[in-house]
C-alpha positions in Angstrom: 53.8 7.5 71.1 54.6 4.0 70.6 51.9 1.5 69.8 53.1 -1.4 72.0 50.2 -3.4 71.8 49.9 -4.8 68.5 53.9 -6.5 69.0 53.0 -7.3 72.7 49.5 -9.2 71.7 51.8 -11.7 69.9 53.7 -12.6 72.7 51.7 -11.5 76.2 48.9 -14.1 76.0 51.4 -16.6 76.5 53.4 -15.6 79.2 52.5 -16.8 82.5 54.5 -16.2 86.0 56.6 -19.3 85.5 58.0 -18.4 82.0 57.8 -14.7 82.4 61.6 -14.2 83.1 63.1 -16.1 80.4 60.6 -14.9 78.1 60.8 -11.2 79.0 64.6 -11.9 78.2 64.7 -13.3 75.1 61.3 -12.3 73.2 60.4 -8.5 74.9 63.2 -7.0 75.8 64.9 -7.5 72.4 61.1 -6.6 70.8 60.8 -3.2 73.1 64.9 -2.5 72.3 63.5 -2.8 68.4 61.1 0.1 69.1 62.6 2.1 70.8 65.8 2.3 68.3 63.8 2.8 65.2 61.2 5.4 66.8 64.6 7.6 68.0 66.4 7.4 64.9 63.4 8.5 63.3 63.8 12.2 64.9 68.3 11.5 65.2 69.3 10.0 62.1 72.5 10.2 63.7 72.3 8.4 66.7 75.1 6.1 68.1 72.6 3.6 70.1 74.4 1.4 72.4 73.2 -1.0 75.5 74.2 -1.4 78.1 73.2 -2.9 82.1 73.8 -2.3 86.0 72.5 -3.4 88.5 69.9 -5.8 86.4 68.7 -3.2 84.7 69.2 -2.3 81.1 69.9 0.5 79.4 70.0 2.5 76.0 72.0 5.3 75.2 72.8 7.7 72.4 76.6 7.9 72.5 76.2 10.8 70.1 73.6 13.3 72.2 75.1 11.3 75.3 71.7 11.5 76.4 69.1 8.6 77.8 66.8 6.9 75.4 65.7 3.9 77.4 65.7 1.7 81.0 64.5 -1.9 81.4 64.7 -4.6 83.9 62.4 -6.9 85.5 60.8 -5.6 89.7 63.0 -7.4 92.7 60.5 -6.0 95.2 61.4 -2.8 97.4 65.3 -2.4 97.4 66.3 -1.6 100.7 70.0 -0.1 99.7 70.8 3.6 101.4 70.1 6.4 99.2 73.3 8.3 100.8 75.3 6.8 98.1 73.3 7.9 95.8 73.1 11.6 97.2 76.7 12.2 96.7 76.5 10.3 93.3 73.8 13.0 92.1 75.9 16.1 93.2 76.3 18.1 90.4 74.2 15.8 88.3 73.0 18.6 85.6 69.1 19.8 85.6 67.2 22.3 83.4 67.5 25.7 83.4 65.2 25.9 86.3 64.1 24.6 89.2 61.1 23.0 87.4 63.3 20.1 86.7 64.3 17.3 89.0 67.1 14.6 88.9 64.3 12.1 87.3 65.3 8.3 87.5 64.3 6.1 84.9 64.7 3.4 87.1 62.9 4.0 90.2 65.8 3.9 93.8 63.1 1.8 95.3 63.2 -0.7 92.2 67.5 -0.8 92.6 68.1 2.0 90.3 71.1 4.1 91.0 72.6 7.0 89.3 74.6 8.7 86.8 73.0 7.0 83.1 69.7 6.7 85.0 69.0 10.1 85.5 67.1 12.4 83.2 66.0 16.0 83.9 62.2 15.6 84.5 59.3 18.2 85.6 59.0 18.0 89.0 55.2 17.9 88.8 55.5 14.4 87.1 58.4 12.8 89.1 56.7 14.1 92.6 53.4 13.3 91.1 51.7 10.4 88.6 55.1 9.2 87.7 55.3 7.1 91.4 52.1 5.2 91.1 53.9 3.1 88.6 56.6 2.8 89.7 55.5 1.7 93.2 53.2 -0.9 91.3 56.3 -2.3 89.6 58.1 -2.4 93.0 54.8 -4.1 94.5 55.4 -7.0 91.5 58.5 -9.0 92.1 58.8 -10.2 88.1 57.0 -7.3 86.5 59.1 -6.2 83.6 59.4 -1.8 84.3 60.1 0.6 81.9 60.8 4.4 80.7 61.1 5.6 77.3 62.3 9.2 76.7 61.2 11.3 73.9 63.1 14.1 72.7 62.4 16.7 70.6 64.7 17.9 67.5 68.0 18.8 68.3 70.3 17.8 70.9 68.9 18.7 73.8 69.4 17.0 77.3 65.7 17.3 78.7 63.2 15.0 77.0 60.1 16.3 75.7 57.9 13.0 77.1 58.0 9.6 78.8 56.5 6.5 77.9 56.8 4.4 81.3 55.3 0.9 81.0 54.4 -2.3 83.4 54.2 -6.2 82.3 52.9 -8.0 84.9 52.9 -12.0 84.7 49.8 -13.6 86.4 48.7 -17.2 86.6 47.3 -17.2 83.1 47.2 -13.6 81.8 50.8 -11.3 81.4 48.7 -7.3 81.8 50.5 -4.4 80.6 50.0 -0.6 81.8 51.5 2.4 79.6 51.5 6.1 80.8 52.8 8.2 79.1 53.8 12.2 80.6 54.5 15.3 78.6 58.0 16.6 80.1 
């Protein structure tokens, strides 16, 4: 796991609701992009990271495994777009072996997220389950920066092995951070 907190502390106590987009911009995104890079390339040495966005949300990908590493993007509130696009989008969408796995999104359909690169194969019991409390808290904050980073294991394999999924919300004076993180 990560330790976000000691970079964050640097940067959170100053961030109030007025400055929190142009600071989640410039100063976390790039720190939490910086993380996540050099914890993945620790386990694939090989790894072809590149960035990328849609929607307003960020994301990184390995080119080489052509698997997810990371989604970012700062809470719009509940996105009201139909979610019959993205059924026929996910048809076909690979899962695991078994029916254990669902079509996870990093990105939450109720925070805008939409398909293809923001779906990951992720245990049922999690997605269905703790995974949502977050994620409706991050719809719940307009502002709140939201995101998922998935672990994998050695290897090339598509389904990760855990999730860190985090929450920066911007107050009046104080910027609070949440961090779960699931076994997959």
């Amino acid at each position: 796991m990560i330790d976000y907190r000691e970079p964050l502390n640097g940067i959170l106590p100053r961030v109030s609701r007025e400055n929190a987009p142009q600071c989640f911009r410039d100063k976390v995104g790039p720190l939490l992009v910086a993380l996540w890079a050099h914890d993945y390339a620790r386990g694939v040495p090989a790894c072809e990271l590149l960035e990328t966005s849609d929607a307003g949300f960020s994301y990184l990908f390995d080119v080489a495994t052509e698997r997810l590493v990371a989604a970012w993007g700062l809470s719009r509130g509940k996105n009201h777009e139909s979610r019959a696009v993205i059924a026929t989008r996910m048809k076909g969408h690979p899962l695991g072996n078994s029916g254990r796995y669902h079509r996870g999104h990093a990105i939450a359909h109720t925070l805008g997220g939409r398909t293809d690169i923001n779906l990951v194969p992720q245990l049922g019991k999690i997605n269905s389950g703790p995974f949502r409390a977050l994620e409706r808290k991050a719809v719940s904050h307009p502002g709140a920066l939201y995101f998922t980073y998935w672990r994998y294991g050695r290897g090339v394999s598509q389904v990760p092995v855990a999730v860190e999924q985090g929450l920066l919300c911007p107050g009046e004076t104080v910027c609070t951070f949440e961090l779960n993180t699931f076994e997959n």
